[in-house]
ZAFI-548113 format. One line per 2 residues: number of its first residue (from 1); for each residue x, y, z of C-alpha. Coordinates in Angstrom, 1 decimal. Each point is the difference from the previous one (the first is absolute). Example, Ala and Ser with C-alpha at 12.3 -4.5 7.8 and 13.67 -1.06 7.14 Angstrom:
<rs>
1 = 12.3:-4.5:7.8 | 1.4:3.4:-0.7
</rs>
This chain:
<rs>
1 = -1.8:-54.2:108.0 | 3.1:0.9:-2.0
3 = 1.5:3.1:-0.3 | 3.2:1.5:-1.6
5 = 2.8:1.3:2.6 | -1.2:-2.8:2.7
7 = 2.2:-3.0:1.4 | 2.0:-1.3:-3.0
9 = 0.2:-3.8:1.6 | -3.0:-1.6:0.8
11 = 0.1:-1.9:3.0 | -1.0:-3.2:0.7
13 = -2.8:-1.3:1.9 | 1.6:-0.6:3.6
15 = 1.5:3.5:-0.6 | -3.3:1.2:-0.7
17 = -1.7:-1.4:2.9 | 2.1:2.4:2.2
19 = -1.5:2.6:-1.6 | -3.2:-1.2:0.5
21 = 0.1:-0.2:3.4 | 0.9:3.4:0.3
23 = -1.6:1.4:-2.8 | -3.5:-0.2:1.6
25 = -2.7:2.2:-0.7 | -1.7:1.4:2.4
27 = -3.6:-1.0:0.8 | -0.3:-2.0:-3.4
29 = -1.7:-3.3:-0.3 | 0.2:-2.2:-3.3
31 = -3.5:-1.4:-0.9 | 0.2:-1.7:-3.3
33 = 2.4:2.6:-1.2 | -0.9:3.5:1.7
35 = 1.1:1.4:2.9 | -1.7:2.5:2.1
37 = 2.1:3.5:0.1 | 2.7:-0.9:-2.4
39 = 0.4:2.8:-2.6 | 1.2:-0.8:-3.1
41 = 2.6:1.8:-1.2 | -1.1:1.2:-4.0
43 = 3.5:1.4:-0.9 | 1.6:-3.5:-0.1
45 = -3.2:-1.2:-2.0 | -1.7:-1.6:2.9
47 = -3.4:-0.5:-1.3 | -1.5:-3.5:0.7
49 = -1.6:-2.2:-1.6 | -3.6:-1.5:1.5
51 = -1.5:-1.3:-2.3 | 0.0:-3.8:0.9
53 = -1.4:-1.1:-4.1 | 2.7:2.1:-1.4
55 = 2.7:-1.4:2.2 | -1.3:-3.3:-1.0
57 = -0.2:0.5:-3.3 | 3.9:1.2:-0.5
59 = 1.4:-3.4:1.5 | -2.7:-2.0:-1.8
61 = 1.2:2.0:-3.0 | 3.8:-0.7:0.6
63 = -1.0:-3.6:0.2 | 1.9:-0.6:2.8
65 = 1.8:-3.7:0.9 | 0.0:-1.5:3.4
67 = 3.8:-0.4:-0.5 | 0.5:3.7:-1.0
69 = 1.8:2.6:1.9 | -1.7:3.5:-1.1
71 = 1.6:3.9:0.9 | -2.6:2.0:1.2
73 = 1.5:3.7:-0.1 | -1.6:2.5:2.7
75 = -2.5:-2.8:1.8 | -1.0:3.0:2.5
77 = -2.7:-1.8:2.2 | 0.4:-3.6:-1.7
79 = -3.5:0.2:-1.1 | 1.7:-1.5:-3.8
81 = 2.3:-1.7:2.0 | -2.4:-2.0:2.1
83 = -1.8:-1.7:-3.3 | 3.0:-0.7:-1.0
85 = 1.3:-1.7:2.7 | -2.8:-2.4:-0.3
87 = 1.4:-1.3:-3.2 | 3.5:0.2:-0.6
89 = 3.1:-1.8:1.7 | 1.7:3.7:0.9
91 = -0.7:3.9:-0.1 | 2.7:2.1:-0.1
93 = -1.2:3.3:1.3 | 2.0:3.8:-0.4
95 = -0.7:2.3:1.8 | 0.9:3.6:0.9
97 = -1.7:1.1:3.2 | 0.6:-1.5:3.1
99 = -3.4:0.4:1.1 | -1.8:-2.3:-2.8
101 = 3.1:-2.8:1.2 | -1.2:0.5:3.2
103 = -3.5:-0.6:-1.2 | 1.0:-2.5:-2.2
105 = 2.2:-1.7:2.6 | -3.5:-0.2:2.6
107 = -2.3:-0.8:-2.8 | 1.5:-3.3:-0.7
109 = 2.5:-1.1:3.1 | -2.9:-2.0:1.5
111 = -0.8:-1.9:-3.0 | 1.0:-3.1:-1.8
113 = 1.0:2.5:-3.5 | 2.8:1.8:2.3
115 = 2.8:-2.9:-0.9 | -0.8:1.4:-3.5
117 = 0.2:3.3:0.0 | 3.6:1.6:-0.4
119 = -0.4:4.0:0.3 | 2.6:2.5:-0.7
121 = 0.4:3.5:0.6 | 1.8:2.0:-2.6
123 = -0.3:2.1:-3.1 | -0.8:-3.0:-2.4
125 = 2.0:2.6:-2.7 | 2.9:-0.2:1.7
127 = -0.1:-3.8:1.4 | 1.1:-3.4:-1.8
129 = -3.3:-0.9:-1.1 | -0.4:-4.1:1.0
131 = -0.7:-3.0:-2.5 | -3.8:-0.7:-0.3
133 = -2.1:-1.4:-2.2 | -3.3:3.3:-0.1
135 = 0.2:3.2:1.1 | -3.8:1.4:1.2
137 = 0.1:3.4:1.5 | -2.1:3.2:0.4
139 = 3.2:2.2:-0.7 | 0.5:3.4:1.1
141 = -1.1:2.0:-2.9 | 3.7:2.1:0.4
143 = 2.1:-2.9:-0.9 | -2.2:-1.7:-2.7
145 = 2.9:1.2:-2.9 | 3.1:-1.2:1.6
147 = -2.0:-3.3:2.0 | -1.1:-1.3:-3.8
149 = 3.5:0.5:-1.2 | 1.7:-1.7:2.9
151 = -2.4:-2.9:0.0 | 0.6:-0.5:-4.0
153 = 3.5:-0.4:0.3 | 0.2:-2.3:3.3
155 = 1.4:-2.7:-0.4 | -0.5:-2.8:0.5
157 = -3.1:0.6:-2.2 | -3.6:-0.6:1.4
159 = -3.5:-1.1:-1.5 | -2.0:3.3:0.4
161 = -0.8:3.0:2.5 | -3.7:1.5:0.0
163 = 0.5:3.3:1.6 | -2.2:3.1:1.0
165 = 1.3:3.1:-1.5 | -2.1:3.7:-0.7
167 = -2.0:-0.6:-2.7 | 1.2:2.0:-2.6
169 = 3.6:-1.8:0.5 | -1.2:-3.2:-1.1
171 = -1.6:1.7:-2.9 | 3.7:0.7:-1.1
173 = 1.1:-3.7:0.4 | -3.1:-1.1:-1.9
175 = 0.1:3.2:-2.7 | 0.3:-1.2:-3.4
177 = 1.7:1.6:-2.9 | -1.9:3.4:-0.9
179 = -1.5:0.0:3.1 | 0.0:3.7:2.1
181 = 1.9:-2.0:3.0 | 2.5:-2.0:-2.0
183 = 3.4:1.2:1.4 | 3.5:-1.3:0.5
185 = -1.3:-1.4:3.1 | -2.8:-2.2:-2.2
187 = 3.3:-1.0:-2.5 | 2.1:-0.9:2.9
189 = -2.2:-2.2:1.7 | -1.5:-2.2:-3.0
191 = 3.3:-0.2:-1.4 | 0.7:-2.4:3.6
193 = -3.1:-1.2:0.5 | -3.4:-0.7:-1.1
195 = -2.4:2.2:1.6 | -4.1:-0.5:0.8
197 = -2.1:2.4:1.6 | -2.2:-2.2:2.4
199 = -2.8:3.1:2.0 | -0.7:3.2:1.1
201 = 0.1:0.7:3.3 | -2.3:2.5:1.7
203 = 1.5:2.5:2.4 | -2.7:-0.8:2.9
205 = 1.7:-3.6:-0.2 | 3.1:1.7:2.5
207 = -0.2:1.4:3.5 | 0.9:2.9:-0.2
209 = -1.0:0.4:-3.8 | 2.6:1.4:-2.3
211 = -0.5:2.6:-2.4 | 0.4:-1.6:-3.1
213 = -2.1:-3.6:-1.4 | 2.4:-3.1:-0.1
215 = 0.6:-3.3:-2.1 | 1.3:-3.2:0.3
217 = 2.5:-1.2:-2.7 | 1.4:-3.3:-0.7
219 = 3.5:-0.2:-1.1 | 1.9:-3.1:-1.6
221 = 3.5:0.2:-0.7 | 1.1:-1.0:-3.4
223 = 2.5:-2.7:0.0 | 2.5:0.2:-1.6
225 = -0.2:3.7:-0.2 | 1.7:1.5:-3.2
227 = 3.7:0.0:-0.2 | 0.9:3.7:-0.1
229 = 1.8:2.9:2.1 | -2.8:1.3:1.5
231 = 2.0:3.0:1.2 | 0.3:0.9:-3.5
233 = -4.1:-0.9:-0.9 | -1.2:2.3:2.6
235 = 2.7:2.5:-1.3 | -1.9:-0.2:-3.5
237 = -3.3:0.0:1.7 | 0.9:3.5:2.0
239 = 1.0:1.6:-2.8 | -3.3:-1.1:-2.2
241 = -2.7:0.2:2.5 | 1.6:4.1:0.7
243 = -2.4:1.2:-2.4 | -2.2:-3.3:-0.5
245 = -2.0:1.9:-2.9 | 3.0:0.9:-2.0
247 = 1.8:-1.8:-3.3 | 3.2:-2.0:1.6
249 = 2.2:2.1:-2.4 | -1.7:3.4:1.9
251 = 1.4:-2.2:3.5 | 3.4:-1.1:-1.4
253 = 0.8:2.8:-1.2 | 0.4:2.0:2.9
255 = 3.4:1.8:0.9 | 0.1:-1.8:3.2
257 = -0.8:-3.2:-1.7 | 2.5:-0.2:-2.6
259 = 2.6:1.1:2.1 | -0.7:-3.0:2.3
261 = -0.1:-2.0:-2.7 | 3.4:1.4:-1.9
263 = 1.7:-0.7:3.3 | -1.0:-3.2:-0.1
265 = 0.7:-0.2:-3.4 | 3.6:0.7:-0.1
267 = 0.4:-2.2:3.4 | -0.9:-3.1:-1.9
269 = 1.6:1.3:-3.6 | 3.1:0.3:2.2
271 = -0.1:-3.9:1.3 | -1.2:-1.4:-2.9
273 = 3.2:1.6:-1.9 | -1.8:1.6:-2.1
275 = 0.5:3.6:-2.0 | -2.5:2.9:0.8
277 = -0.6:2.4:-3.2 | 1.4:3.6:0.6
279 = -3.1:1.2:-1.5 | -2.0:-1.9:2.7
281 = -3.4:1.0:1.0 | -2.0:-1.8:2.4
283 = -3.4:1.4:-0.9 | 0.8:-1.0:-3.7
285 = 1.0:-3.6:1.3 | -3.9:0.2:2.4
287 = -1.6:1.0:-3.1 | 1.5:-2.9:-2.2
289 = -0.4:-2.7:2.3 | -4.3:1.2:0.8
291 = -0.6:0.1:-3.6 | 1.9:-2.7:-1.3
293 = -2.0:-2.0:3.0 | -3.3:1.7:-0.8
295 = -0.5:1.7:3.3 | 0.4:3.4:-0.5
297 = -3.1:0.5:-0.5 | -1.3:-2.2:3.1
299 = -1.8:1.1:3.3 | 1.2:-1.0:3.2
301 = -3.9:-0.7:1.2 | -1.0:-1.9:-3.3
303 = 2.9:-2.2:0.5 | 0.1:-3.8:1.9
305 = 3.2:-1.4:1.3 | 0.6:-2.3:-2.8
307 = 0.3:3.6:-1.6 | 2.7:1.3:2.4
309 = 1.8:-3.1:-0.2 | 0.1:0.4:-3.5
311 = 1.1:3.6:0.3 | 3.0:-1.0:2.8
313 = 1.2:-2.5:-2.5 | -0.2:2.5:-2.7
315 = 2.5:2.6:1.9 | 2.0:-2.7:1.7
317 = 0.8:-1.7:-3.5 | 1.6:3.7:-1.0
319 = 2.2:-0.1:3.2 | -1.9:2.4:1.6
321 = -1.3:-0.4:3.6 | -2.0:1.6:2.4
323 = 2.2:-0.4:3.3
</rs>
């Protein structure tokens, strides 16, 4: 399964197949899925997923086509992989350790689904991601942040992904304003996509269990997604959700803030032509532009993204920006 630092190109499946022969593991056997003396390695999230009715219930819920072409990030023993297989035109599989290609690889060579199956080994962080149509994975839990935020803005865009993550991760995606979880993460996300929580997941559903419960989440891109600098929005966002229980005005007006935002300031003052008081003071100008919007007196975690994309339109209107 993935894992930051490992190959940064994935290979291909011929390439892979090289590893496999050599990548055997010694006195293993696959029988639908496990393998006798194989020890899964917990540190790149290896924990597996056995449960056939939850693996079936994640494709049925991705309502795969027999025409798609769906990622499946971390496959491990192809238990997910196998299902689906059965009912799509083409799997491509990352990977990060050799030994689950190499299991992988044996699993399916003798069978008619092998012509289908395209694995790669390779940090899927640090790969070209490929065009498909669904993404289903049980993700190592250590990538869940950056994986979402890759997937969101691949292009070109696909129909959904329903993906495992810890349990309290997907609680973020789903959180609602007001909510205890509702973070920048939560903003981020729903701001690209529309996001539906779909099960929990026992841990006693893994081999070897993991410590923490899991769900599975179902994630639709929007499309078209809003036309902003989203450099800039997650700028705002970092400076809001800082203290997510104090005013904006409390947030904005911090030293390190308004110097940020003075530089920026006088950088676009400067190319608009445009004459910058002597008596200028940013944290006057913050002040001005939250009140006159009425946010001064807003709360990061009572506050939906129609809210912030209010409040980016509020600052940028003033010339000031937040890269």
């Amino acid at each position: 399964m993935p894992k930051a630092g490992a190959n940064k190109k994935c290979r291909t499946h011929k390439e892979v197949s090289k590893v496999s022969t050599k990548a055997g593991v010694k006195g293993s056997k696959p029988s639908n899925g496990s393998m006798q003396g194989l020890v899964f390695n917990t540190d790149l999230g290896q924990h597996i997923l056995k449960n056939p009715l939850i693996i079936t219930s994640m494709v049925d819920k991705a309502a795969v086509k027999t025409t798609d072409t769906v990622l499946e990030v971390g496959p491990g023993t192809g238990n997910l992989t196998a299902k689906l297989l059965e009912r799509v035109k083409k799997v491509v599989a990352c990977e990060v350790d050799p030994r689950m290609v190499a299991e992988l690889h044996k699993r399916f060579l003798q069978t008619p689904f092998h012509k289908k199956l395209d694995i790669r080994i390779g940090d899927v962080l640090k790969a070209e991601m490929p065009t498909f149509d669904v993404c289903i994975a049980n993700l190592p839990y250590q990538i869940s942040s950056p994986f979402v935020f890759k997937l969101l803005l691949h292009r070109p865009i696909f129909r959904c992904a329903v993906l495992m993550f810890q349990q309290e991760f997907a609680e973020r995606l789903v959180a609602k304003p007001g909510d205890k979880l509702y973070c920048r993460l939560t903003v981020n996300t729903q701001l690209l996509a529309k996001v539906d929580h779909l099960m929990k997941v026992g841990k006693n559903n893994f081999r070897p269990p993991p410590k923490v419960e899991s769900s599975i989440v179902r994630i639709e891109p929007r499309n078209p997604i809003p036309n902003i600098n989203f450099t800039e929005w997650d700028g705002l966002l970092r400076i809001a959700f800082v203290r997510k229980n104090k005013t904006l005005l409390a947030a904005f007006k911090q030293s390190s803030v308004t110097q940020t935002l003075e530089k920026n300031y006088r950088t676009w003052c400067s190319l608009q032509e445009k004459k910058i008081p002597e008596d200028f003071n940013m944290k006057t100008k913050v002040e001005e532009i939250l009140k006159g919007s009425e946010y001064d007196q807003r709360r990061a975690r009572h506050m939906d993204q129609d809210d912030f994309l209010g409040l980016l339109h509020a600052f940028n209107k003033e010339g000031v920006h937040l890269v």
